[in-house]
C-alpha positions as CSV (number, residue, x, y, z in Angstrom):
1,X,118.5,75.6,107.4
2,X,118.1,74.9,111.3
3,X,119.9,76.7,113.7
4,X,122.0,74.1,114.7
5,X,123.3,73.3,111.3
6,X,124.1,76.9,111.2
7,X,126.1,76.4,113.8
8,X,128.4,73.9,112.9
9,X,129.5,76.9,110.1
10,X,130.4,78.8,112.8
11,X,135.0,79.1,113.0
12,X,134.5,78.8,117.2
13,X,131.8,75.7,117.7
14,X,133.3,74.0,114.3
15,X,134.0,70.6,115.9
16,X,131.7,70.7,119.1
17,X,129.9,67.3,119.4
18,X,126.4,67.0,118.4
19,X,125.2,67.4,122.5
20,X,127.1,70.6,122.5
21,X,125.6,71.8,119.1
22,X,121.6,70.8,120.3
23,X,122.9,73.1,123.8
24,X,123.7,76.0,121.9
25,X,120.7,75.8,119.5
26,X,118.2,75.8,122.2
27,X,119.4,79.7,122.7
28,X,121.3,81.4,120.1
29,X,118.8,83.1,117.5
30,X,119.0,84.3,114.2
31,X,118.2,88.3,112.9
32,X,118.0,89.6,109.5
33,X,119.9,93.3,108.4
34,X,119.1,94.8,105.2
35,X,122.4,96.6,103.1
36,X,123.6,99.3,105.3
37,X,121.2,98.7,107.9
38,X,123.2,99.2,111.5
39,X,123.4,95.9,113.4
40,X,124.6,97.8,116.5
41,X,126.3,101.1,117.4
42,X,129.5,102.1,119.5
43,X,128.6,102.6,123.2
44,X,125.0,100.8,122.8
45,X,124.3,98.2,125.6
46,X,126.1,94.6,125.1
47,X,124.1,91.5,126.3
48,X,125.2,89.4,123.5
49,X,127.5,88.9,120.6
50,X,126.8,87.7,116.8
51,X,128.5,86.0,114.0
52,X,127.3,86.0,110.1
53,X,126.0,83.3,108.7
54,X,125.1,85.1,105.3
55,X,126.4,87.9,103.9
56,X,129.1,90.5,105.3
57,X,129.4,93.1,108.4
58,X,131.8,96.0,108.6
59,X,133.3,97.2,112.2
60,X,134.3,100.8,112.2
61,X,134.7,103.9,114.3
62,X,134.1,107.5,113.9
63,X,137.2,109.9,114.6
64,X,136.0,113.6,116.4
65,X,136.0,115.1,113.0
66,X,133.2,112.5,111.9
67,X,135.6,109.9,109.7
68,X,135.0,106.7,109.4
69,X,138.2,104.1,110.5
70,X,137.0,100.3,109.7
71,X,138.9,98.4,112.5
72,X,137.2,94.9,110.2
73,X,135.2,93.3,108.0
74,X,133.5,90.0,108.8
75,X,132.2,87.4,106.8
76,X,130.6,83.8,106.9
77,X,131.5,81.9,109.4
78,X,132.9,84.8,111.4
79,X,132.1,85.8,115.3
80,X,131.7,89.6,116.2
81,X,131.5,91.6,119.2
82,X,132.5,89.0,121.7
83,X,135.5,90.7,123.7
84,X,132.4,93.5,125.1
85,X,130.5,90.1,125.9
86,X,132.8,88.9,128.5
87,X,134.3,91.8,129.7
88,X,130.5,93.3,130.6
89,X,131.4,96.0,128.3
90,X,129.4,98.1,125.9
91,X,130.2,97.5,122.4
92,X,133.2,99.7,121.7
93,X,132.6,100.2,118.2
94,X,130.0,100.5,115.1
95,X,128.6,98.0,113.3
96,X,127.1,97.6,109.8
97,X,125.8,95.2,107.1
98,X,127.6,95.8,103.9
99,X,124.6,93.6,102.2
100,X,122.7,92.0,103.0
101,X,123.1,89.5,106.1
102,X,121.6,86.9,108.6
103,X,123.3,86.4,111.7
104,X,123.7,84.0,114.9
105,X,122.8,86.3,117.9
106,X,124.4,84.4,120.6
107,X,123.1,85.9,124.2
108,X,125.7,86.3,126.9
109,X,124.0,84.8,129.6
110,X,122.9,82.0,128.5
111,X,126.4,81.1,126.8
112,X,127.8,81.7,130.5
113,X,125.8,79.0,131.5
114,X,126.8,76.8,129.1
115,X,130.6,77.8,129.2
116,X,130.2,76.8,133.2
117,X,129.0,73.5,132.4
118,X,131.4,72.3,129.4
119,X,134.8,73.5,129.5
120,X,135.2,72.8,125.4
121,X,133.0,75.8,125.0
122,X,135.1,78.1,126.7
123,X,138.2,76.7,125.1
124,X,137.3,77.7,121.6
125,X,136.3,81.3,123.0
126,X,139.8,81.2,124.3
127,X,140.9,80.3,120.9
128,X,138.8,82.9,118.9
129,X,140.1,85.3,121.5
130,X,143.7,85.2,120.8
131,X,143.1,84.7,117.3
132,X,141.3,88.6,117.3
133,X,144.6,90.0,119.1
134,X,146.5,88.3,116.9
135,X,144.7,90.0,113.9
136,X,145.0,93.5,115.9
137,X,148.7,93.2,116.6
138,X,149.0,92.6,112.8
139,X,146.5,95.8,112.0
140,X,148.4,97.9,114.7
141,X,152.0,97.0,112.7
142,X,150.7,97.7,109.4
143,X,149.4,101.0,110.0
144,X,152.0,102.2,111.9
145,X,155.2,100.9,110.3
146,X,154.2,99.9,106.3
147,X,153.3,101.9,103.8
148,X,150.3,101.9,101.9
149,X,151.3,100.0,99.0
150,X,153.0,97.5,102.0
151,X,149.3,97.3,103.6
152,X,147.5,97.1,100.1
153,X,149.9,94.1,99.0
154,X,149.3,92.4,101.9
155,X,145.7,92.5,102.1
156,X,145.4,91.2,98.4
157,X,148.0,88.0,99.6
158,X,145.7,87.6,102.0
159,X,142.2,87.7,100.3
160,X,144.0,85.3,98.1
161,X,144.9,82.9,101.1
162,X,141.0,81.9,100.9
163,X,141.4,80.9,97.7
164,X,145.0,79.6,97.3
165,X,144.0,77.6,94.4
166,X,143.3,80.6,92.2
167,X,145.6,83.9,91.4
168,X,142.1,86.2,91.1
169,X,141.1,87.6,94.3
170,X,137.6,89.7,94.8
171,X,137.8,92.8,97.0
172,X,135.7,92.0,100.0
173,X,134.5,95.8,100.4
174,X,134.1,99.0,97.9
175,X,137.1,100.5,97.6
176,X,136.3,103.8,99.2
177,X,135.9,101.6,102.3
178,X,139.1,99.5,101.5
179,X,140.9,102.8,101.5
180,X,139.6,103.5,104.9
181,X,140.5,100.4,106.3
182,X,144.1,100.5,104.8
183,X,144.3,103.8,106.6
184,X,144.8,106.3,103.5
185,X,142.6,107.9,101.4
186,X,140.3,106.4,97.9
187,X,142.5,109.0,95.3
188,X,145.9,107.4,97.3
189,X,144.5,103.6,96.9
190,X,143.7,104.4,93.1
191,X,146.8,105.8,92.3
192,X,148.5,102.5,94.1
193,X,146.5,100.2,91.9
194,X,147.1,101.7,89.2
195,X,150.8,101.6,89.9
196,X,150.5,98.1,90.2
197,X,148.9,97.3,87.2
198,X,151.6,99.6,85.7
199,X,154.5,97.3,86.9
200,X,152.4,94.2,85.3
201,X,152.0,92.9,89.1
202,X,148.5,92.9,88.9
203,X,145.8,93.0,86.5
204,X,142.8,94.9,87.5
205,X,139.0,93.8,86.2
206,X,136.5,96.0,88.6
207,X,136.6,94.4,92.1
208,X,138.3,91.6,90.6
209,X,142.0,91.5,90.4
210,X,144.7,89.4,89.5
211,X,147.8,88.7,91.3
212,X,150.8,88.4,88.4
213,X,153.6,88.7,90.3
214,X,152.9,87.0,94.1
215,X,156.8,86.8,94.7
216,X,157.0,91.0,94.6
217,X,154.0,91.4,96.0
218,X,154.6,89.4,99.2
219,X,158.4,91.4,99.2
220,X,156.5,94.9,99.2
221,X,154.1,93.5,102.0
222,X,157.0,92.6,104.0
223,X,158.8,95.5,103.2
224,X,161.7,94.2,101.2
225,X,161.0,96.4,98.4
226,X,159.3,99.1,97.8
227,X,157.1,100.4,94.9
228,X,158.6,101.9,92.1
């Protein structure tokens, strides 16, 4: 597939005319990582940003005592890395291919250039900004005020937002790494799932599971009620 359509797959340049598109194509490149291969690492110089065209990339940091935090996991369609871009940062975090993945590299200068000369391009950056703080203000709430089954129910409502036709969402990570990014621990996210299944509000099939009972679900994720 060209580059440019590539881009058009892209959440921030969705939309862009075709002028725009042919800009962008002329300088953004595409790179290949193999499962688990590191795409970059926290504190490693930043002189562009990517976005995943194929496959899925995890964001994570280490804690002093060497354990892993995921901070996010991105998939097609999906920009990563940008906030160091702009800010003439390093990037502040790890970053790995769960499997594997080709990606947009989209070079900082260049994109300045272009973000100079046509204002649209700098309001969809604007846009995927806000939409990342938004996602961190969420992250920063769940952690600190829910519970785990609160954080678990409302990651499975919204895997199944991408889907809303179907009650059978597919975990987008392994579990041990879905227990991480919940902020608990694998035994503690087992345990929980199997509580749910339990209570007939979901039905578990490997990383597939179905949602039986939405309506409690979304209570727990909000905090109405609690699991049993």
């Amino acid at each position: 597939m060209p580059i440019r359509d590539d881009l058009e797959t892209l959440d921030f340049f969705k939309g862009l005319d075709g002028s725009l598109l042919d800009l962008l194509a002329a300088f953004v490149q595409t790179r290949t990582v193999a499962k688990g291969e590191a795409v970059f690492a926290d504190g490693d110089a930043c002189d562009g940003f990517y976005a995943v065209l194929q496959g899925q990339v995890r964001i994570y940091k280490m804690s002093p005592a060497g354990r892993e935090h995921i901070l996010h996991v991105f998939g097609p369609g999906e920009a990563f890395g940008e906030v160091a871009v702009f800010k003439g940062l390093r990037f502040p975090a790890h970053a790995q291919a769960l499997r594997a993945s080709r990606l947009a590299f989209i070079p900082r200068e260049p994109l300045k250039r272009a973000m100079a000369r046509e204002p649209e391009l700098a309001l969809g950056m604007l846009g995927l900004l806000s939409l990342r703080l938004l996602h961190f203000v969420r992250k920063v709430e769940e952690l600190g005020l829910k519970e785990v089954p609160a954080r678990l129910a409302a990651h499975l409502l919204l895997l199944r937002e991408e889907h809303p036709e179907s009650q059978t969402v597919t975990l987008d990570m392994a579990k041990g790494q879905l227990a991480t990014y919940l902020g608990t621990i694998p035994e503690t996210l087992s345990r929980i799932l199997k509580r749910l299944a339990d209570q007939q509000l979901i039905a578990l099939d490997g990383h597939r599971i179905t949602l039986l009972d939405p309506a409690t679900l979304a209570a727990l994720a909000s905090g109405e009620e609690r699991l049993e």
